[in-house]
One Martini backbone bead per residue (centre of mass of N, CA, C, O) as a GRO file, in nm:
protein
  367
    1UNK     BB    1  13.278   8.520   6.206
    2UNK     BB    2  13.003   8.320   6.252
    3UNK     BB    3  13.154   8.176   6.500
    4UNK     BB    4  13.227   8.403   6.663
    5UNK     BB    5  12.958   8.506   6.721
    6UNK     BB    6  12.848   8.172   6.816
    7UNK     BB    7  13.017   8.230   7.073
    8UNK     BB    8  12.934   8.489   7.202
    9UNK     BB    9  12.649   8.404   7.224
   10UNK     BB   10  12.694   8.151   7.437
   11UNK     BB   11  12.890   8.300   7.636
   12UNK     BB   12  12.629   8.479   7.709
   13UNK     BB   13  12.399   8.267   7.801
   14UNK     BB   14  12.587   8.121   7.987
   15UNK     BB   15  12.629   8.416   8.194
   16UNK     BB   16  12.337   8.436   8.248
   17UNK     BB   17  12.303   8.136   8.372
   18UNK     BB   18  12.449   8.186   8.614
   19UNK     BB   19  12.315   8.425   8.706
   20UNK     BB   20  11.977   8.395   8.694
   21UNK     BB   21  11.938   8.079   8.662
   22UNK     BB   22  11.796   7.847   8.898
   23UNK     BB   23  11.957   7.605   9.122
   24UNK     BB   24  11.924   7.313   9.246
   25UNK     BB   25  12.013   7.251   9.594
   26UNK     BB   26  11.779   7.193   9.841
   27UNK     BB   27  11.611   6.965  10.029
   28UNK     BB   28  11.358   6.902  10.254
   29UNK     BB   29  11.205   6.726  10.580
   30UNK     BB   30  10.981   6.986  10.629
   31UNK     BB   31  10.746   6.919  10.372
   32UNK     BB   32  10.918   7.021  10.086
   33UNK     BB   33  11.164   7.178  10.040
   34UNK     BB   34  11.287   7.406   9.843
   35UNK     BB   35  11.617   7.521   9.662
   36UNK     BB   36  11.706   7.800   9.463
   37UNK     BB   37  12.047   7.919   9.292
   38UNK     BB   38  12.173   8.211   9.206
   39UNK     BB   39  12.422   8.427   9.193
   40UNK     BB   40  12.177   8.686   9.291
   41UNK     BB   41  11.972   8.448   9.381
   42UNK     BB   42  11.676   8.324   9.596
   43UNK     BB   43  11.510   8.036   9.610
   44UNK     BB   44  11.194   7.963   9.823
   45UNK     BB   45  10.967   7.664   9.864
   46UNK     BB   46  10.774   7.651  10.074
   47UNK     BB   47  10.718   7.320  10.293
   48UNK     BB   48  10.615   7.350  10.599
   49UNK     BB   49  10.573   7.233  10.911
   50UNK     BB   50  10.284   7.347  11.123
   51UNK     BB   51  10.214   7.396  11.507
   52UNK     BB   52   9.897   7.398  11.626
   53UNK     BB   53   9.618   7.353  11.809
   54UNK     BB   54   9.465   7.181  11.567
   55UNK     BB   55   9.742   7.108  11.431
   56UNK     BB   56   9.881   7.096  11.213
   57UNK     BB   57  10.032   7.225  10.896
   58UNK     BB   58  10.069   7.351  10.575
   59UNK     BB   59  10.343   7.601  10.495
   60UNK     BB   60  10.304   7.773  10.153
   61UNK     BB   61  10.587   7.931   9.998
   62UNK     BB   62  10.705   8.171   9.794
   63UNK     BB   63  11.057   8.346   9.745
   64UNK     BB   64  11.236   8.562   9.705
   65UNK     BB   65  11.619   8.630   9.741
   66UNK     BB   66  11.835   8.822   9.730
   67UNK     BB   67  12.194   8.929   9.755
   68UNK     BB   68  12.171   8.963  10.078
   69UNK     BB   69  12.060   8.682  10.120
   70UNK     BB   70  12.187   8.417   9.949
   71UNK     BB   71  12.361   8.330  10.190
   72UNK     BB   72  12.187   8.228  10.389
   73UNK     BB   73  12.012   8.006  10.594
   74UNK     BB   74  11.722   7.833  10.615
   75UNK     BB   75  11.684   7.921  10.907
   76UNK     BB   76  11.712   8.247  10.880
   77UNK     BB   77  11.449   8.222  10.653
   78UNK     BB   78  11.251   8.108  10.876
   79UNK     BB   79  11.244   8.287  11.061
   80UNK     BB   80  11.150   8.531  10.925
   81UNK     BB   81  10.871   8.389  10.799
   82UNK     BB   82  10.742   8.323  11.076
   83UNK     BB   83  10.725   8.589  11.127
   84UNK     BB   84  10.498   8.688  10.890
   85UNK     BB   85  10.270   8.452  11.006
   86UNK     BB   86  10.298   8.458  11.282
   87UNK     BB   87  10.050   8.337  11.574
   88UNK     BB   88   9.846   8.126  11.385
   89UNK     BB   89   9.831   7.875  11.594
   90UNK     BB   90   9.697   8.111  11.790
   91UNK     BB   91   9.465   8.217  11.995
   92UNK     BB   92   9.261   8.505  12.026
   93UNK     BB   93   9.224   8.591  12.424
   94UNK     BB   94   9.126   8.932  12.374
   95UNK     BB   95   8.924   9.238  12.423
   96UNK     BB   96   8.850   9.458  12.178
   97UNK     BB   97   8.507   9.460  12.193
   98UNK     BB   98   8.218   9.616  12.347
   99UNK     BB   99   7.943   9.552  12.149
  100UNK     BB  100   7.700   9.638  12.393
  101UNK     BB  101   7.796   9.958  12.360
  102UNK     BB  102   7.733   9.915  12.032
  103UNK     BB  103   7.693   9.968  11.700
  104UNK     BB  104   7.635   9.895  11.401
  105UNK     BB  105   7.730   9.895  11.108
  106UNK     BB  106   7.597   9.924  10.818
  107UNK     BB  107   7.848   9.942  10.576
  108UNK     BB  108   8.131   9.783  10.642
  109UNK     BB  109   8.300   9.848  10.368
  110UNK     BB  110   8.315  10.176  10.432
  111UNK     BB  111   8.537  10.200  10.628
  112UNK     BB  112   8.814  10.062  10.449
  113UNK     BB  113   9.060   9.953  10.227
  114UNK     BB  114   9.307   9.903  10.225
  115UNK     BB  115   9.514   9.616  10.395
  116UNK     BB  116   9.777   9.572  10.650
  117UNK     BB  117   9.923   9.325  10.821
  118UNK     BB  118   9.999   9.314  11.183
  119UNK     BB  119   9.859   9.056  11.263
  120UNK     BB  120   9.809   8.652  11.347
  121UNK     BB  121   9.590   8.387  11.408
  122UNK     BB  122   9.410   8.142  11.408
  123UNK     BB  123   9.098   8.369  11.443
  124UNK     BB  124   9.261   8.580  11.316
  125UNK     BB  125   9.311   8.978  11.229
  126UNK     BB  126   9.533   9.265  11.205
  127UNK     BB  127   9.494   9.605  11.087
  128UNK     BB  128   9.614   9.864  10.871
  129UNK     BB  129   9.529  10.087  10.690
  130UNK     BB  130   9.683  10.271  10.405
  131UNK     BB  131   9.513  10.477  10.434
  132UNK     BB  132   9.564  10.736  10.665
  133UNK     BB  133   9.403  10.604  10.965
  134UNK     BB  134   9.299  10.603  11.325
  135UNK     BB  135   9.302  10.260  11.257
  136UNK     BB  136   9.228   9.960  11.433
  137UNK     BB  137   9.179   9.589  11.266
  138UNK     BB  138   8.969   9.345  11.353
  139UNK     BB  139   8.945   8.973  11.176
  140UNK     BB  140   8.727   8.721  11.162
  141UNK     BB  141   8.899   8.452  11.128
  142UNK     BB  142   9.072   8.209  10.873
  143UNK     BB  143   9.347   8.256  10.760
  144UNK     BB  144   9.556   8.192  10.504
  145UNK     BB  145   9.859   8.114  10.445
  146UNK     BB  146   9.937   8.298  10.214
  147UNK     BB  147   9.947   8.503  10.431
  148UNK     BB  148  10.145   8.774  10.562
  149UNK     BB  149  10.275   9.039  10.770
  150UNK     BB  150  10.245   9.296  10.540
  151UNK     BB  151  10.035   9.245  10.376
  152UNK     BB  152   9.831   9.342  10.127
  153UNK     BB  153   9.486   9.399  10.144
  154UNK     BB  154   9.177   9.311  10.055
  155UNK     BB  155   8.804   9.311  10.225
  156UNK     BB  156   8.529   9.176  10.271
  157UNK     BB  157   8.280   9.204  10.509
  158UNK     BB  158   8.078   9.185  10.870
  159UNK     BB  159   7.997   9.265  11.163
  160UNK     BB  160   8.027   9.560  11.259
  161UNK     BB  161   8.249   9.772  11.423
  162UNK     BB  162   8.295  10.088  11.621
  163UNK     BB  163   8.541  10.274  11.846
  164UNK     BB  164   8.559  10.624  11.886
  165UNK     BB  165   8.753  10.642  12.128
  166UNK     BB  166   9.004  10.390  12.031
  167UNK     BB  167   9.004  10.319  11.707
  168UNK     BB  168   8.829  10.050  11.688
  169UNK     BB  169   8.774   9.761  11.450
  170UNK     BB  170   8.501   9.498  11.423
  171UNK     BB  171   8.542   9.181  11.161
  172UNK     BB  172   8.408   8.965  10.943
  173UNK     BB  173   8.528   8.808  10.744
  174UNK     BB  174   8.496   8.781  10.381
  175UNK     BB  175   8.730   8.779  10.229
  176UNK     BB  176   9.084   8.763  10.035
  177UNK     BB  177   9.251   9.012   9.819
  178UNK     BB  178   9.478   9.149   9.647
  179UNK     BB  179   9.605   9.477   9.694
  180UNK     BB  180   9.631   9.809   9.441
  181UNK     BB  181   9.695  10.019   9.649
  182UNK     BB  182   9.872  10.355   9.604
  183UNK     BB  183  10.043  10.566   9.708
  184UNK     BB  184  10.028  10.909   9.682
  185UNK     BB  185  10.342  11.158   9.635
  186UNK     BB  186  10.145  11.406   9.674
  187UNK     BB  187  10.054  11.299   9.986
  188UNK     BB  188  10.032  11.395  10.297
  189UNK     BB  189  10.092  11.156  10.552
  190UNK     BB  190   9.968  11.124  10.856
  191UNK     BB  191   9.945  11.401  11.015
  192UNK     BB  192   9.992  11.428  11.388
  193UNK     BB  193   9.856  11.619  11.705
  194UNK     BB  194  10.012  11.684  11.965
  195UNK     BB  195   9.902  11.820  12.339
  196UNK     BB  196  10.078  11.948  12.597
  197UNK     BB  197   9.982  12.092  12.832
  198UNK     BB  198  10.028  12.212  13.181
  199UNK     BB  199   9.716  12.282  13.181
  200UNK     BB  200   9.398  12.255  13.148
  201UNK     BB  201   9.279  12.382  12.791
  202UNK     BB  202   9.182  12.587  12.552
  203UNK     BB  203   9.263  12.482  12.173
  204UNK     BB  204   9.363  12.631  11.896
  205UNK     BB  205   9.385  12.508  11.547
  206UNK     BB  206   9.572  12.538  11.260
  207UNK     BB  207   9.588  12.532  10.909
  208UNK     BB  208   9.805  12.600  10.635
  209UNK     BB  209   9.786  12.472  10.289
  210UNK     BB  210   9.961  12.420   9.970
  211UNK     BB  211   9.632  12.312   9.904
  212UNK     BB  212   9.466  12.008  10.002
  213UNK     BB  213   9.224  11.868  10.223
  214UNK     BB  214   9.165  11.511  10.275
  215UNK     BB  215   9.171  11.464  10.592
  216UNK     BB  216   9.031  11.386  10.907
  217UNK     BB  217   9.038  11.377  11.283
  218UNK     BB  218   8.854  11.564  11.369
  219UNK     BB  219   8.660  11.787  11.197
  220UNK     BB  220   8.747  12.072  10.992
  221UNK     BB  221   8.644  12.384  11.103
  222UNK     BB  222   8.899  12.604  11.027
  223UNK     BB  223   8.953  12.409  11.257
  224UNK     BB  224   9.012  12.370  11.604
  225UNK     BB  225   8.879  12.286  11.934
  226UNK     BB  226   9.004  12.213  12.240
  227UNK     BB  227   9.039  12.006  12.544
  228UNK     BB  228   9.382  12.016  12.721
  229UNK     BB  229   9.559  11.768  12.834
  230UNK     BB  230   9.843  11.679  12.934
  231UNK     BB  231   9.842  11.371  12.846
  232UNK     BB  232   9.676  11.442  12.551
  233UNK     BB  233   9.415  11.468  12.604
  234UNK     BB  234   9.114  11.548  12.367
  235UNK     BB  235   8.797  11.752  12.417
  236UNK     BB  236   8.535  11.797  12.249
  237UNK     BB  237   8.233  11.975  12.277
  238UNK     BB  238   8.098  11.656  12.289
  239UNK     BB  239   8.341  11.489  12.446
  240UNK     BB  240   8.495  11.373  12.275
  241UNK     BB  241   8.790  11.189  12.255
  242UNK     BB  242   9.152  11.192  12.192
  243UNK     BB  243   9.511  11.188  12.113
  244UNK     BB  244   9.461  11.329  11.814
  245UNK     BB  245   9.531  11.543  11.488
  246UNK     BB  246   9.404  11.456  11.195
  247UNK     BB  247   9.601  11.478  10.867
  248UNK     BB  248   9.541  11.509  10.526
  249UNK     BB  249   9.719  11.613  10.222
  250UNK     BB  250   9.753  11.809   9.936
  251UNK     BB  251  10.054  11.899   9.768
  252UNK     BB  252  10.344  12.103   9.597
  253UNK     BB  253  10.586  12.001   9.733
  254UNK     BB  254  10.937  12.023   9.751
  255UNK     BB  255  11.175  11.722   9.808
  256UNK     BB  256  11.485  11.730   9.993
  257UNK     BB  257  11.725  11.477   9.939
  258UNK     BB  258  12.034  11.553   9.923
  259UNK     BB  259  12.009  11.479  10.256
  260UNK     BB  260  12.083  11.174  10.459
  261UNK     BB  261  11.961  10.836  10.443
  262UNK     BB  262  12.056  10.492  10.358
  263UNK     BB  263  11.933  10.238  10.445
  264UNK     BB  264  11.809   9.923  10.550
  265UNK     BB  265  11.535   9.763  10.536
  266UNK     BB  266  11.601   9.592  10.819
  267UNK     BB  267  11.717   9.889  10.978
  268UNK     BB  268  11.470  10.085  11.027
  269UNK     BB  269  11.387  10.058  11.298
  270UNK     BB  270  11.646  10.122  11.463
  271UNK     BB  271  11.649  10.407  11.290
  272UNK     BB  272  11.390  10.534  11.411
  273UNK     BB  273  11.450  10.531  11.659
  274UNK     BB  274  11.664  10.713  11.719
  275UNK     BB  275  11.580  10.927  11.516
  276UNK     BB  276  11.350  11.022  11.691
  277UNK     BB  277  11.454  11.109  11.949
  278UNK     BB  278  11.643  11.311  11.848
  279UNK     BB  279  11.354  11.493  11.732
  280UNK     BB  280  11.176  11.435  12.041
  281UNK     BB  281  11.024  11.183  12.043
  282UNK     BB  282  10.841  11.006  12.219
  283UNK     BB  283  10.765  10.666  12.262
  284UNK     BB  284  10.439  10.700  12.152
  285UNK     BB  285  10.519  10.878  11.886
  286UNK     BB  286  10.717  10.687  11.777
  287UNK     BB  287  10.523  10.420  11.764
  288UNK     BB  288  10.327  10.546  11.573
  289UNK     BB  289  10.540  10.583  11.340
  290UNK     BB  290  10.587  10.308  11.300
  291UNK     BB  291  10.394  10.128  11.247
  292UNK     BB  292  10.328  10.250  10.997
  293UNK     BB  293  10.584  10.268  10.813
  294UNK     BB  294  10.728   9.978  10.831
  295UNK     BB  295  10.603   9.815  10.650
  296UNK     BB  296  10.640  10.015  10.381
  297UNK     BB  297  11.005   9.953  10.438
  298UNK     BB  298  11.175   9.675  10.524
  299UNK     BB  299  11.133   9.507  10.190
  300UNK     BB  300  11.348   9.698  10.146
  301UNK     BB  301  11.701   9.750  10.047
  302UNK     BB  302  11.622  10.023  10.075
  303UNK     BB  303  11.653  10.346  10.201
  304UNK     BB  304  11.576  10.690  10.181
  305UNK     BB  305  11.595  10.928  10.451
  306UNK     BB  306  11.433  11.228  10.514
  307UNK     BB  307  11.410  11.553  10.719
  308UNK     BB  308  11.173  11.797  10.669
  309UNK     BB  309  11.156  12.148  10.708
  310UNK     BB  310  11.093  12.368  10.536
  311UNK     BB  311  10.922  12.262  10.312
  312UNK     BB  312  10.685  12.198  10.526
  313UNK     BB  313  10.622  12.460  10.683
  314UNK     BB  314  10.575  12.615  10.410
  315UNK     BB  315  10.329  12.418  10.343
  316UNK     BB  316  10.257  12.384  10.678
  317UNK     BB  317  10.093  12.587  10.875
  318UNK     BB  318  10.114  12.633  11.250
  319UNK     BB  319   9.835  12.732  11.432
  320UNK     BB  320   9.856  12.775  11.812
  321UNK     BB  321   9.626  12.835  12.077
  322UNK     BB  322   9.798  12.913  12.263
  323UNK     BB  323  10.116  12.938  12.279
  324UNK     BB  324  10.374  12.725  12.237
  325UNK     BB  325  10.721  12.664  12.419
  326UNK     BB  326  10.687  12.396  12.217
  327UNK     BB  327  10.783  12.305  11.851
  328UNK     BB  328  10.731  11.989  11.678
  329UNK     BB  329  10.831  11.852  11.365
  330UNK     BB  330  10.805  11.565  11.175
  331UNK     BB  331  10.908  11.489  10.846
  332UNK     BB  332  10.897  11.218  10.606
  333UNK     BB  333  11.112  11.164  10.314
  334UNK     BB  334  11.072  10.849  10.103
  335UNK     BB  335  11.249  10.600   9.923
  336UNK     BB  336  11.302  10.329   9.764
  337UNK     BB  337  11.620  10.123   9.710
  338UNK     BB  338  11.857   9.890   9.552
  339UNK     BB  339  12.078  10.078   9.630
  340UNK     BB  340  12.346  10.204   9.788
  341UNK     BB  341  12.353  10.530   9.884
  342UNK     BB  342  12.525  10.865   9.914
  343UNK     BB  343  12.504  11.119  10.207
  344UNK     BB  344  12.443  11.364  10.303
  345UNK     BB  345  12.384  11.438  10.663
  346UNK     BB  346  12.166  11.483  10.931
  347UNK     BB  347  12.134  11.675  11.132
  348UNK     BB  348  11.949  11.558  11.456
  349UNK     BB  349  11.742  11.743  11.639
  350UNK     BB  350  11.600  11.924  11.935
  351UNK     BB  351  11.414  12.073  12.191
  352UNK     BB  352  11.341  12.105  12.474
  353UNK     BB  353  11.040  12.002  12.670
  354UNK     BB  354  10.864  12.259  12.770
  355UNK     BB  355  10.594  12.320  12.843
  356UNK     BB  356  10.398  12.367  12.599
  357UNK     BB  357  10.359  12.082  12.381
  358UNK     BB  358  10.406  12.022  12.043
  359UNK     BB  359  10.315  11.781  11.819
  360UNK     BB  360  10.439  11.626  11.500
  361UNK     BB  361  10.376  11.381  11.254
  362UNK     BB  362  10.499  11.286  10.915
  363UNK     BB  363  10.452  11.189  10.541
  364UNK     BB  364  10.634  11.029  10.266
  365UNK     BB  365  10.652  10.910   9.942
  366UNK     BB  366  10.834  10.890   9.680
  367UNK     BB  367  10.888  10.885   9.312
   0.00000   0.00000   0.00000
């Protein structure tokens, strides 16, 4: 029987170590790239050169490599890992802001908390907030190679601008180091409304919320009242110019995942677009839909994605005169899944866009 026992028990150990364990595969003469695979997974040990303006680097970084990836070619995982840290090799050689037109902030670490990579350059980087915010942030310095986009981080800088026209701004940083906010699961993330009547009028908005507003832009006073031009631009009271109405808010919302989609991680970009089409969205606002959402979901193995109507509409009213001949909402509740899950499918309509059409769309992670 002990033998019996300390067989099994081998056997086990044996059956572990084949699906666990990490086995050299093969190393590279592209800088001592090394890989190591194991029945469930792959680790690739980046150290392969790279061609800059400034001469070589050597690019360094480990990865793990799922069930998904782990029969792929080393060539294949290059290719993906290179776009991770963009065009760091090129400077960036376009004009970012107008200092000369603006004023320094006096705090500049009070600008924004954590923030995600969008782009990599020789001489700089630039960022979009994690806590959703109508800012892209040009961040000048020479990031270290460890540093890839999509990555989280947190950063202290000096020197900063803010251009509230274009919602854009620009600092140097002194630090970077891995960002450890999480989105909150109960908080709508970056509603944002467009406006687009058919002549310039003045347009007032309100929202009633089952919950309480964090977060606006411009500043919430009972509503919003601003004068909609046709393309969408809104000026408020003080000449001040706008793309959209910026909201984000706390709600006790219960959201019905129960039917919907569940995506491959690789293929949410395609899967976004699509699906934002068919729910009414133009070109810019599906693109600004995606570029917020898509660094969030894109290295999960699945996502679960599904578009609340009821339950948003009932817990966020949205009241604009005057009243608009279309008006389209698109709220997104998703969650990052390990596994395919099968989902009864959503219908996804819209409205044709006539007259005065008034656009929303936001989210929200589940967990």
């Amino acid at each position: 029987m002990k033998k019996a026992i300390i067989l099994s028990l081998l056997v086990l150990l044996l059956a572990g170590a084949i699906l666990f364990v990490p086995i050299p595969q093969a190393s590279y003469d592209d800088g001592g790239t090394r890989e190591y695979v194991a029945l469930t997974y792959k680790i690739v040990a980046w150290k392969r050169l790279v061609s800059s303006e400034d001469g070589p680097y050597l690019y360094e970084q480990t990865r793990v490599y799922g069930p998904a990836d782990r029969g792929k070619s080393i060539d294949v995982l290059w290719e993906r890992e290179s776009a991770r840290f963009g065009s760091r090799s090129i400077a960036y050689d376009g004009v970012w802001l107008d200092k000369t037109a603006l004023e320094p902030v006096d705090n500049p670490n009070s600008l924004f908390g954590d923030i995600r990579i969008t782009e990599i350059y020789a001489d700089c980087f630039f960022a979009a907030p994690v806590i959703p915010m109508p800012y892209t942030i040009k961040l000048n310095g020479i990031l270290s190679p460890e540093w890839c986009i999509g990555d989280q981080v947190a950063v202290t800088c000096e020197n900063a601008y803010l251009d509230a026209d274009t919602y854009r701004i620009e600092v140097d940083f002194l630090t970077v180091t891995a960002g450890e906010f999480e989105l909150d699961p109960d908080v709508c993330y970056k509603p944002v409304i467009y406006l687009y009547p058919e002549e310039q009028c003045t347009v007032s908005v309100q929202l009633s919320l089952n919950g309480a507003l964090t977060c606006t832009y411009p500043e919430y006073h009972d509503g919003w009242i601003v004068t909609a031009s046709p393309d969408g631009t809104l000026t408020d009271e003080e000449g001040q110019t706008y793309n959209y109405l910026y909201w984000e808010g706390d709600t006790d919302m219960e959201y019905d995942l129960s039917r919907g989609f569940c995506v491959r991680g690789e293929d949410t970009a395609a899967f976004l677009e699509d699906a934002l089409a068919k729910l009414g969205l133009n070109r810019r606002e599906a693109n600004e839909f995606i570029v917020y959402w898509l660094p969030l979901m894109q290295e999960n193995a699945y996502n679960v994605i599904t578009f609340q109507r009821d339950a948003y509409t009932d817990a966020a009213g949205l009241y604009v005169i005057p009243a608009p001949d279309t008006l389209i909402r698109v709220f997104m509740a998703w969650r990052g899944v390990d596994e395919a899950i099968e989902l009864e499918p959503q219908e996804l309509t819209a409205p044709p866009r006539v007259g005065f059409t008034v656009v929303e769309w936001g989210g929200t992670e589940v967990r």
